[in-house]
C-alpha positions in Angstrom: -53.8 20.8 -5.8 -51.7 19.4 -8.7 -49.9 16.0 -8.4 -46.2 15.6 -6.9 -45.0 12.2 -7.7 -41.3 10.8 -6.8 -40.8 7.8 -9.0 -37.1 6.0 -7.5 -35.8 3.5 -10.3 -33.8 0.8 -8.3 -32.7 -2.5 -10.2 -35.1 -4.6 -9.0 -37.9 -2.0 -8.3 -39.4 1.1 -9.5 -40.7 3.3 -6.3 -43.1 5.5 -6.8 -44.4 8.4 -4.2 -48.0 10.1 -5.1 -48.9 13.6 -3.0 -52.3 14.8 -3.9 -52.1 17.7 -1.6 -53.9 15.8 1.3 -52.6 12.2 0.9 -49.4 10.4 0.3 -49.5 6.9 -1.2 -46.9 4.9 -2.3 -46.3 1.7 -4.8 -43.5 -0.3 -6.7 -43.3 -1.7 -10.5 -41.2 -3.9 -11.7 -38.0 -2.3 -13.1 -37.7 -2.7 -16.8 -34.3 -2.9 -19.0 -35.3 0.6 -20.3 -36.0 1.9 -16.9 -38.0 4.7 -18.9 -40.9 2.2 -19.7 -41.2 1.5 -16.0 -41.2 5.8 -15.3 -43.8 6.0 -17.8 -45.2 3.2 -16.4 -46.1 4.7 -13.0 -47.0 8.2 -14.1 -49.6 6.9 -16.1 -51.2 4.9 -13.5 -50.8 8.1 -11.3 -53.0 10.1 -13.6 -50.5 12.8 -14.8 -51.1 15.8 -16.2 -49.3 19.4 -17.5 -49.6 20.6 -14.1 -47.8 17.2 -12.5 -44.5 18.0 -10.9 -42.3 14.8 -11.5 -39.1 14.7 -9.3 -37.5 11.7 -10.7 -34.2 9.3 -9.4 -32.0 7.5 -11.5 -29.6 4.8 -11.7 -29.1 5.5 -15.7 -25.6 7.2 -14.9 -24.6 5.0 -12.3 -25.5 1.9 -14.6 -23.4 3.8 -17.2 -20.3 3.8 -15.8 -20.3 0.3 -14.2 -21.5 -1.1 -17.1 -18.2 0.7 -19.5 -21.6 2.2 -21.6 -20.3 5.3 -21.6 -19.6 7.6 -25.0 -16.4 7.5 -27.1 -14.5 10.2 -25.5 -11.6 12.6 -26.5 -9.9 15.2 -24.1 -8.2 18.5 -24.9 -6.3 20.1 -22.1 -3.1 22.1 -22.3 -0.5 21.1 -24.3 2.2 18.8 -21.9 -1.0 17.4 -19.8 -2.7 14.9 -21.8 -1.5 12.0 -19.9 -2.2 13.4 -16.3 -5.5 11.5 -16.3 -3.7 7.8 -16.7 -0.6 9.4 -14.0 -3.4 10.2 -11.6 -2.2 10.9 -7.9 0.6 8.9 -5.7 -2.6 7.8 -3.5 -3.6 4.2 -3.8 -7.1 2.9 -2.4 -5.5 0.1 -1.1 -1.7 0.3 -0.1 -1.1 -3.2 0.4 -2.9 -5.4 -2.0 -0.6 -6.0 -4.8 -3.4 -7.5 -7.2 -5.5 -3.9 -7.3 -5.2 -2.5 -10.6 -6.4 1.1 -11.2 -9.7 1.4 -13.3 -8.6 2.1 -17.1 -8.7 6.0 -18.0 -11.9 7.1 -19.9 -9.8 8.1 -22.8 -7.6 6.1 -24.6 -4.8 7.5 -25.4 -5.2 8.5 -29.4 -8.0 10.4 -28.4 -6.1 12.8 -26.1 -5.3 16.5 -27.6 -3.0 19.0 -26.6 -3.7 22.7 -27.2 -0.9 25.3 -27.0 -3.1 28.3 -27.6 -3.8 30.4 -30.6 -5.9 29.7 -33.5 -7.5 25.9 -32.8 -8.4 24.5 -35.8 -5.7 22.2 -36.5 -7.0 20.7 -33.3 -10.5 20.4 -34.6 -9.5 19.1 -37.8 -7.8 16.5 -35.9 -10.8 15.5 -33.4 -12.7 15.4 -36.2 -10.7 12.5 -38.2 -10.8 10.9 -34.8 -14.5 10.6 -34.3 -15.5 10.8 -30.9 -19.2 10.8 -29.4 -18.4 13.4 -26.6 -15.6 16.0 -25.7 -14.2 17.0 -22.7 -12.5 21.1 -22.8 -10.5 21.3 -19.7 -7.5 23.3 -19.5 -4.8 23.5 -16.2 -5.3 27.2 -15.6 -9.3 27.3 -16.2 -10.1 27.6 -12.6 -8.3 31.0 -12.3 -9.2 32.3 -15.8 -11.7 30.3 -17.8 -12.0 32.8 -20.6 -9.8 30.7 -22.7 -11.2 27.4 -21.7 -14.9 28.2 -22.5 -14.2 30.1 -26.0 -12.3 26.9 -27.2 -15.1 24.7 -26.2 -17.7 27.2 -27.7 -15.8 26.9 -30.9 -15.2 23.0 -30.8 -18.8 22.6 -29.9 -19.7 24.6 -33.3 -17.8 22.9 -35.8 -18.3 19.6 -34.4 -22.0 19.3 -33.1 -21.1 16.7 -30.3 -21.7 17.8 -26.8 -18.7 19.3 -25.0 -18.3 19.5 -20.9 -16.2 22.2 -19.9 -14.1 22.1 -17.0 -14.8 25.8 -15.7 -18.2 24.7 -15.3 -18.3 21.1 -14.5 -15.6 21.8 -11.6 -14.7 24.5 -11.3 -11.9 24.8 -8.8 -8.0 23.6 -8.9 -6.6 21.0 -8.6 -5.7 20.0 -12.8 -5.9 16.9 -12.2 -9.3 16.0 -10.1 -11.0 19.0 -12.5 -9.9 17.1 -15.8 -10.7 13.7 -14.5 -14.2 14.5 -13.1 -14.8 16.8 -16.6 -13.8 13.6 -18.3 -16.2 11.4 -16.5 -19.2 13.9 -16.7 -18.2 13.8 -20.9 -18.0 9.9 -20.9 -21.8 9.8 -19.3 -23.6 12.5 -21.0 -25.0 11.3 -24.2 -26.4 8.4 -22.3 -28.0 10.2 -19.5 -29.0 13.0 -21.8 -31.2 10.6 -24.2 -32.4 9.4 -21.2 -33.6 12.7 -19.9 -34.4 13.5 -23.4 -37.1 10.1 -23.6 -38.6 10.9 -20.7 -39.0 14.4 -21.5 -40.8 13.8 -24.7 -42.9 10.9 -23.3 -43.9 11.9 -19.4 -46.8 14.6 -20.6 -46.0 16.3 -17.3 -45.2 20.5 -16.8 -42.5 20.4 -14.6 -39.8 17.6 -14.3 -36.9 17.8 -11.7 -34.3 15.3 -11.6 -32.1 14.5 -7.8 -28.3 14.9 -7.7 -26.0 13.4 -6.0 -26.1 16.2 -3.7 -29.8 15.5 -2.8 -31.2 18.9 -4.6 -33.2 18.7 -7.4 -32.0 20.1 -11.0 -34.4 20.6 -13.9 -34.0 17.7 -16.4 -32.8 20.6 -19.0 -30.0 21.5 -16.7 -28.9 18.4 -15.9 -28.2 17.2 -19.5 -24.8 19.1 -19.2 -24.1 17.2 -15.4 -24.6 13.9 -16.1 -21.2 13.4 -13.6 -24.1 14.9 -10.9 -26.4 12.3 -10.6 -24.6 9.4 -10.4 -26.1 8.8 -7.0 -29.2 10.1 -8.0 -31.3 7.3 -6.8 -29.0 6.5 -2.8 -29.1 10.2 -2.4 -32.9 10.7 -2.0 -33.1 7.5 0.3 -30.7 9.4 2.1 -32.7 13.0 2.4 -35.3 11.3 3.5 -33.7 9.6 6.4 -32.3 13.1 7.4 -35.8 14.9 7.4 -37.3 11.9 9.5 -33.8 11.9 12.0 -34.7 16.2 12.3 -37.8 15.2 13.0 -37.5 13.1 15.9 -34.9 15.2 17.3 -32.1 13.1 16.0 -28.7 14.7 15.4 -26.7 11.8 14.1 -28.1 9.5 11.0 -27.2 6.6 9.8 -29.6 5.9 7.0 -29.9 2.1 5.7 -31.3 1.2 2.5 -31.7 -2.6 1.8 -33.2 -3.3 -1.6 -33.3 -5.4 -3.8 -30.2 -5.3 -5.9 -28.1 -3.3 -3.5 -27.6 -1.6 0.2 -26.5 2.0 0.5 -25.6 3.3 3.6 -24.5 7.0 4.9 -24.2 9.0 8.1 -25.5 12.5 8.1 -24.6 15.1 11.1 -25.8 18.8 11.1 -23.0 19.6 9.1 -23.4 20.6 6.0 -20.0 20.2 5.2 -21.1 16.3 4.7 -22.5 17.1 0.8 -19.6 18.5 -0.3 -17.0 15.5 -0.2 -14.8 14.8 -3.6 -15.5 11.5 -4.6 -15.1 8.6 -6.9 -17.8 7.3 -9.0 -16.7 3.8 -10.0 -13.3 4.3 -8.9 -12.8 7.3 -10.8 -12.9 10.5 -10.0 -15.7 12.5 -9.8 -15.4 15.6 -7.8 -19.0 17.0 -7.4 -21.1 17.9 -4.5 -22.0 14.9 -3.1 -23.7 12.6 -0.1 -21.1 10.6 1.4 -22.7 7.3 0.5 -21.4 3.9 0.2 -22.9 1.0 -1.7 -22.5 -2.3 -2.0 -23.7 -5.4 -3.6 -26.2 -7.0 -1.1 -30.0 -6.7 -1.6 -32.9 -8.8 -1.2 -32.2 -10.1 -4.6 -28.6 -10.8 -4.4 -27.2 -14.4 -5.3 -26.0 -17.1 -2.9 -23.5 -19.2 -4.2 -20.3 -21.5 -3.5 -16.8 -20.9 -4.7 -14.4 -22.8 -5.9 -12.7 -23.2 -2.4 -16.2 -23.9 -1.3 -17.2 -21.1 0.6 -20.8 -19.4 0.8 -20.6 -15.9 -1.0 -23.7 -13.5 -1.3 -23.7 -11.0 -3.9 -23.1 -8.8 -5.6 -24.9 -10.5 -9.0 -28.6 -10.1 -8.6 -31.9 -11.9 -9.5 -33.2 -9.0 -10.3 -36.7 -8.1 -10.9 -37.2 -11.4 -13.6 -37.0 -13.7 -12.5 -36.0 -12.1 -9.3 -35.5 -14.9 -6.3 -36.8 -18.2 -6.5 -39.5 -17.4 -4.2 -41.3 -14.8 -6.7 -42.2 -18.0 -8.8 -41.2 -16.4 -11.8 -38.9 -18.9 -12.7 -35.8 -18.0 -10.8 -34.2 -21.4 -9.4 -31.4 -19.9 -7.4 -31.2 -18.9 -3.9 -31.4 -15.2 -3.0 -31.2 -13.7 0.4 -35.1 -13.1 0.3 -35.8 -16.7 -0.1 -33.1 -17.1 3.2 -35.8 -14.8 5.0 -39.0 -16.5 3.7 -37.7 -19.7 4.7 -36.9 -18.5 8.0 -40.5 -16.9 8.5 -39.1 -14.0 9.0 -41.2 -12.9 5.4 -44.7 -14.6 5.8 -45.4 -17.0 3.1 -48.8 -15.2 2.6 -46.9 -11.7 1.6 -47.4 -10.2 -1.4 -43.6 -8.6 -2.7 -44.9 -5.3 -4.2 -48.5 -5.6 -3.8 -48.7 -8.3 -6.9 -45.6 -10.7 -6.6 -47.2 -13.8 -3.9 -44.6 -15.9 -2.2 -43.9 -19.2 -3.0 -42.0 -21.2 -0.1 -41.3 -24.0 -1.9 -39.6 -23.2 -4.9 -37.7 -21.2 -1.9 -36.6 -24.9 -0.3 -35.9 -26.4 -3.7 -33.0 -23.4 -4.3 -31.8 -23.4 -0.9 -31.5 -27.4 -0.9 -29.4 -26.9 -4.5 -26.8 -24.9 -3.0 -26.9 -26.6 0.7 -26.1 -29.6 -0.9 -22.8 -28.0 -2.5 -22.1 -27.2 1.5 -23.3 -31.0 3.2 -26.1 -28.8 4.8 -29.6 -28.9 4.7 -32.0 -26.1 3.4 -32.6 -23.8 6.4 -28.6 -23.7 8.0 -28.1 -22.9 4.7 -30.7 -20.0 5.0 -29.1 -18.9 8.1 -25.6 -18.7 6.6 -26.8 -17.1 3.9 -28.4 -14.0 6.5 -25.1 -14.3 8.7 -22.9 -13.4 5.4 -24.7 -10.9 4.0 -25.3 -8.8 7.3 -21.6 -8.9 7.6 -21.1 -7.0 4.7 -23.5 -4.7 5.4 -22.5 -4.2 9.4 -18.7 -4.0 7.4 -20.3 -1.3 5.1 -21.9 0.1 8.5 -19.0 0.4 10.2 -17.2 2.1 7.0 -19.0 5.2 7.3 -19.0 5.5 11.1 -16.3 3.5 13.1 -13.6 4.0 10.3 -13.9 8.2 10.2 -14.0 8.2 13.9 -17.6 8.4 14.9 -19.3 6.5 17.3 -22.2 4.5 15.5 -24.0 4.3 19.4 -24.3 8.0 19.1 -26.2 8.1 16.0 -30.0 6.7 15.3 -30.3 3.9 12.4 -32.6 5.0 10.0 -33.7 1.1 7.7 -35.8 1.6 4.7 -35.6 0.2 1.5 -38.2 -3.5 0.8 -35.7 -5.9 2.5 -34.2 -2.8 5.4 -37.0 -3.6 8.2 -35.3 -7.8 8.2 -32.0 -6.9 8.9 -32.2 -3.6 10.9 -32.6 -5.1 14.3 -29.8 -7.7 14.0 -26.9 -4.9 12.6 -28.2 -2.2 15.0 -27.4 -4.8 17.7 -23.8 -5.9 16.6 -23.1 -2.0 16.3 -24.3 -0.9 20.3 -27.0 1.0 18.3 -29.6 1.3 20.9 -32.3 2.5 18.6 -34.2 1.8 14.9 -36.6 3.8 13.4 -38.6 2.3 10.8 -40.6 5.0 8.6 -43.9 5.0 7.2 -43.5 4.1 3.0 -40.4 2.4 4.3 -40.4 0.3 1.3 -40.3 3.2 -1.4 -38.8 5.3 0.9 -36.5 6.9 -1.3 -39.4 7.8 -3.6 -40.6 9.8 -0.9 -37.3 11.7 -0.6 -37.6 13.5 -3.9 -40.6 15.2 -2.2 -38.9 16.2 0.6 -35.6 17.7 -1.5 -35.4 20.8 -1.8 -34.4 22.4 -5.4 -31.1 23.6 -5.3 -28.4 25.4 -7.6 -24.7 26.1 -6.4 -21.4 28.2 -7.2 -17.9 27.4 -6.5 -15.1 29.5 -6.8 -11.2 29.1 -5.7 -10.5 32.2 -4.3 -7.1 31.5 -2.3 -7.5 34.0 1.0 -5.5 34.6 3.8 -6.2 34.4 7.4 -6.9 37.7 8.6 -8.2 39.1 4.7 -10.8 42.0 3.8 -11.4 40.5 0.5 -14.0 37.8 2.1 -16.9 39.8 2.6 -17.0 41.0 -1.3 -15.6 37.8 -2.4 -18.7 35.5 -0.8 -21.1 38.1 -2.2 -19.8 37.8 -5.5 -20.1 33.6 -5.6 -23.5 34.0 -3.9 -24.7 36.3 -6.4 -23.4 33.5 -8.9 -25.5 30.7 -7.2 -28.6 33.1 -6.8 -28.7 33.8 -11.0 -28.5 29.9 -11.3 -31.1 29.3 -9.2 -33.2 31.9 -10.6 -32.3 30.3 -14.5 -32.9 26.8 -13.5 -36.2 27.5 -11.5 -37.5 30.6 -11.9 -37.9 32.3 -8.5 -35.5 33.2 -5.8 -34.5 30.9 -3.4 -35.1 31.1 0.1 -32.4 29.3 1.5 -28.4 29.7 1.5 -25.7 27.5 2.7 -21.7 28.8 2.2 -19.2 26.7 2.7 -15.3 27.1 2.7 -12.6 24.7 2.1 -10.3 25.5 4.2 -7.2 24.6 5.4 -3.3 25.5 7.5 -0.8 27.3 5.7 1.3 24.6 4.1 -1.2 21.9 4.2 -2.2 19.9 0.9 -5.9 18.9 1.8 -8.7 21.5 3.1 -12.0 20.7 5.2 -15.0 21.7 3.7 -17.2 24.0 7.5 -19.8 26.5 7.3 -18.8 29.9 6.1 -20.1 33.5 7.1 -17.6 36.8 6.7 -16.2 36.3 10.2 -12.5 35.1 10.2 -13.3 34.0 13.6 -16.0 32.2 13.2 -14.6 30.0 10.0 -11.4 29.4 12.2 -12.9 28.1 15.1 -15.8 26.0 12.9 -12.1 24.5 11.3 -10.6 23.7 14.0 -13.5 22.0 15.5 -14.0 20.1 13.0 -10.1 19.4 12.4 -10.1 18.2 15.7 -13.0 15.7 15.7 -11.2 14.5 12.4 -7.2 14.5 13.4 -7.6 14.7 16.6 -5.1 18.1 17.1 -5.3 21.7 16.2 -2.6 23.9 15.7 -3.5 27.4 17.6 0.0 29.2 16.3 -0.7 28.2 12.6 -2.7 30.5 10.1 -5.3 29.3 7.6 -6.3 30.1 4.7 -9.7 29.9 2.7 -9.2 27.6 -0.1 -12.5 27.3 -1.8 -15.5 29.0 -1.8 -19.0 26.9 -2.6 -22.4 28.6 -1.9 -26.0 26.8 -2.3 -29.0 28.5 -3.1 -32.4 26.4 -1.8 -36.0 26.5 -2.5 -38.5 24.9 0.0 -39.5 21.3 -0.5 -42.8 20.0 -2.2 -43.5 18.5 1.2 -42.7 18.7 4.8 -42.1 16.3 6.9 -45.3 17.5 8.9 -47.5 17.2 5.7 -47.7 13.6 6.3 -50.7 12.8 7.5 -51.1 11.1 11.1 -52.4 7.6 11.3 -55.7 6.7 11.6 -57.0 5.4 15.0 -57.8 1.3 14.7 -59.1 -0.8 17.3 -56.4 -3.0 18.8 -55.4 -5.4 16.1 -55.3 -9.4 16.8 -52.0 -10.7 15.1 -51.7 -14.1 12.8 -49.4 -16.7 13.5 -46.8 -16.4 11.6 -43.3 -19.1 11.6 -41.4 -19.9 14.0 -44.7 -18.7 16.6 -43.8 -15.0 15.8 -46.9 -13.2 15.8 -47.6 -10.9 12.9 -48.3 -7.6 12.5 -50.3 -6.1 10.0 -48.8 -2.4 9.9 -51.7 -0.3 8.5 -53.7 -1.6 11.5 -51.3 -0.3 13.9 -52.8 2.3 16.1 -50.4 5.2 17.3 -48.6 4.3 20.8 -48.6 1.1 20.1 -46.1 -1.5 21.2 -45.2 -4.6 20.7 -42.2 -6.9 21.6 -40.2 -9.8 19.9 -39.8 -12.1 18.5 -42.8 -10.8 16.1 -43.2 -9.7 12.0 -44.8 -6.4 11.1 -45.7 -6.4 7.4 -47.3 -4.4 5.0 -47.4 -4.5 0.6 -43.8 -4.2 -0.1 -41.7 -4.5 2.7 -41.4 -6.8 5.8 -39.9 -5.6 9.5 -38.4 -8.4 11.7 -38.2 -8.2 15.8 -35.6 -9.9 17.2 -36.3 -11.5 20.8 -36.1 -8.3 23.6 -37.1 -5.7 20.9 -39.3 -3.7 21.7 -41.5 -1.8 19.2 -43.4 1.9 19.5 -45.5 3.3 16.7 -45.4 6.8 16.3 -48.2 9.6 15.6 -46.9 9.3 11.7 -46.5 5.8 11.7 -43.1 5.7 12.2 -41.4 2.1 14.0 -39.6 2.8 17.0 -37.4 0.1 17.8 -35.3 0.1 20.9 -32.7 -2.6 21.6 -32.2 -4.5 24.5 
């Protein structure tokens, strides 16, 4: 059988995911400025060929925006409207802090063009002078009749050989001024990600090369050019579907998936509805309404920075060692202290660990960094270490609780999924300060996310406002229609039919400004009581006397996976393994030598090449048929 590698770029590490058709092996590179170099990197230590499928995930647009590295970008939108991406919406992100200033727009102002219809090349003649890198097309009325929209941008696009997004594709339904804003984001990324894509494509030697969206489906790297605003959470998103798969797998509804690496932690909560992947989001703090995983990230990895303020407070994060030097413990010539030297001075990383299979631990210049900054706080090396751990759990139990607590879920109720090199150290102690009762710890667990681009399925989707009242014989024809839409995309982008389908409608009451996203079928019954349900686990109330109407239309079309979840091979049968001694009297576990139903309690380390599990005292550990880490807390 041909190869199927997932290679993950992450800004410390490189994952990388190897199916041969009988085994699955995993690794991790160092992450390179160019993260290409490190991609090519690991497919040609993987043995590629033309018959290689390579499912890649990428932090290039995400790093793009943060970073302001975006193109030089000018808008045309309808005459009257060019300043309705700096007006924005009444909403603020945070009502009550006076210091928050909006992000900047993505187009300064000269480069905003007005078009009043007719013949357009004035306004071509006048982009022209200006010069810009990348063009945005999106007119208010597009969504109901993007004839207009999509000849102007064809002509622009012509005359000015720059690449031009156009609203009626990039999104597609109203609201002028998310659908301007997100086609103006998707603009301001796409000559980076696209020579991106483009290097890769002429260097990887491979036949078929699929890139994960934000969405967690997998879009050709040719198709993706145009949707650069569609992977910025390329990389959290397959970290993500592979915590889902596992959660299914196990018979878990409820996921909360928790990916500690070495730069950053992302952390979602996935339910069996689907409705999850289709949230309008901000990338950045701007808009960027595409379908997406409801993830949140934040600055705290293994790698992130410990240092003292001004008013002489610890503060972790969010600047990172990186992968060089990385944290002082790597002995690569990083000298300040990083939450991974916290850990190895604890013991709860042996010293005798080797951080992605080639970087050995070295515990002293660990004490030398910690000393430099305990001094700044009048304590000695390891209370610093321990403050260090306390602060950064609480922004990740803070992130934790952001995506549970605060939408109105119980996090007890759901099954924490920890991945990711650093994930297994700090599972136990934030599953414990949420009621979580229960950790699973995967097998890969350190390039876990790597592993998700196998298990993704390829995907390509229509949306359509369609504006239906309750009640309606127009829905039957009208979800045909959009699925017949997604089913010629899918076929273009992956040549086959699909075998899966999910429809969803926004919907909402008559007179309400904001829909919900529930499963769709051609029942009126059926989508009002699957919005009412879920109206009511959001709000809290339904009102039975009100109509709705069906806002939005989005359909998926879905191919299968290149691997299941039961394609992973079981684990070998060992003979009871005899622990080492690890600090403080922990006893430590090699994982590959871990037969299935085995347990163990803590304290205690279980460790493998890349990634290190910590038992708190009353855990108690189970290892599963596929090598998965039950953890259950006391």
């Amino acid at each position: 059988m041909a190869l199927t590698i997932g290679v993950d770029v992450g800004g410390t590490f490189t994952d990388v995911v190897v199916f041969d058709g009988d085994s699955v092996t995993g690794r991790k590179l160092p992450t390179t400025p160019d993260q290409s170099a490190a991609v090519i990197a690991a497919l040609a230590q993987s043995g590629v060929g033309m018959d290689t499928v390579f499912l890649h995930g990428t932090t290039a647009g995400t790093n793009a925006l943060i970073e302001g590295r975006g193109a030089r970008t000018a808008l045309v939108t309808s005459e009257g409207f060019e300043d309705l991406i700096e007006i924005g919406r009444q909403a603020r992100p945070s009502l009550y802090d006076s210091f928050v200033d909006r992000p900047p727009p993505l187009v300064e102002r000269s480069l905003r063009f007005g078009f009043a219809g007719g013949d357009p090349g004035a306004l071509i003649g006048a982009i022209r002078a200006a010069g810009p890198a990348a063009i945005a097309v999106a007119l208010v009325r597009s969504y109901a009749e993007p004839s207009e929209e999509l000849a102007l941008a064809d002509r622009i696009g012509e005359e000015l050989s720059v690449p031009v997004s156009v609203g009626a594709r990039v999104s597609p339904a109203f609201r002028e001024y998310e659908r301007i804003a997100t086609t103006v984001l998707n603009a301001f990324l796409t000559p980076e990600v696209a020579g991106y894509l483009s290097r890769l494509d002429q260097m990887t030697g491979v036949g078929r090369r699929l890139v994960m969206t934000s969405s967690g489906g997998l879009m050709p790297f040719e198709s993706a050019v145009g949707y650069a605003g569609r992977l910025v959470l390329s990389g959290p998103a397959a970290g993500v579907v592979a915590a889902t798969e596992l959660g299914r797998a196990k018979g878990y509804d409820s996921v909360i998936s928790f990916d500690m690496g070495g730069t950053s932690t992302d952390v979602c909560r996935i339910t069996d509805n689907p409705s999850a992947a289709r949230q309008r989001r901000r990338g950045g703090g701007w808009v960027n309404r595409v379908p997406s995983l409801p993830v949140r990230t934040i600055g705290a990895g293994g790698g992130s920075l410990a240092w003292v303020d001004d008013g002489g407070a610890l503060r972790v994060g969010p600047r990172s060692a990186g992968s060089v030097p990385g944290p002082a413990a790597y002995g690569l010539g990083g000298d300040q202290p990083t939450v991974t030297d916290a850990n190895v001075l604890l013991g709860r990383i042996p010293g005798g660990l080797a951080l992605g299979g080639s970087v050995a631990l070295d515990t002293g210049a660990a004490r030398r960094a910690m000393a430099e900054v305990g001094s700044s706080l009048g304590l000695d090396a390891d209370t610093s270490a321990a403050g260090i751990l306390e602060v950064v759990d609480t922004h990740m139990e803070r992130a934790l609780r952001a995506v549970s607590v605060e939408e109105g879920a119980d996090p007890r109720e759901s099954v924490l999924v920890a991945f990711g090199g650093a994930g297994g150290l700090h599972a136990s102690r934030l599953a414990r300060r949420l009621g979580m009762p229960r950790t699973l710890i995967p097998p890969l667990s350190g390039v876990f996310s790597a592993l998700g681009l196998l298990l993704a399925r390829p995907g390509s989707d229509a949306t359509r406002t369609v504006m239906i009242d309750e009640g309606s014989s127009t829905l039957p024809g009208v979800m045909e229609s959009i699925l017949a839409e997604a089913r010629e995309a899918f076929s273009r982008d992956h040549g086959s039919a699909g075998v899966g389908v999910v429809a969803l409608g926004e919907t909402r009451y008559v007179g309400q400004s904001h829909e919900l996203a529930v499963p769709l079928t051609e029942s009126w019954i059926d989508l009002r009581d699957s919005f009412e349900a879920e109206h009511r686990a959001r709000f809290g109330f339904i009102r039975h006397d009100q109509p709705i109407e069906l806002v939005n239309v989005s359909c998926e079309v879905t191919g299968p996976p290149p691997l299941h979840w039961a394609d992973l091979p079981a684990l070998v049968v060992h003979d009871l393994p005899n622990p080492e001694t690890g600090s403080p009297g922990a006893p430590v576990w090699q994982r590959s030598e871990l037969p299935p139903g085995f347990e163990a309690a803590g304290p205690a380390i279980v460790v493998e090449s890349d990634s290190a599990v910590w038992l708190e005292p009353d855990d108690r550990m189970t290892v599963h048929d596929d090598g998965t880490l039950e953890v259950t807390h006391e």
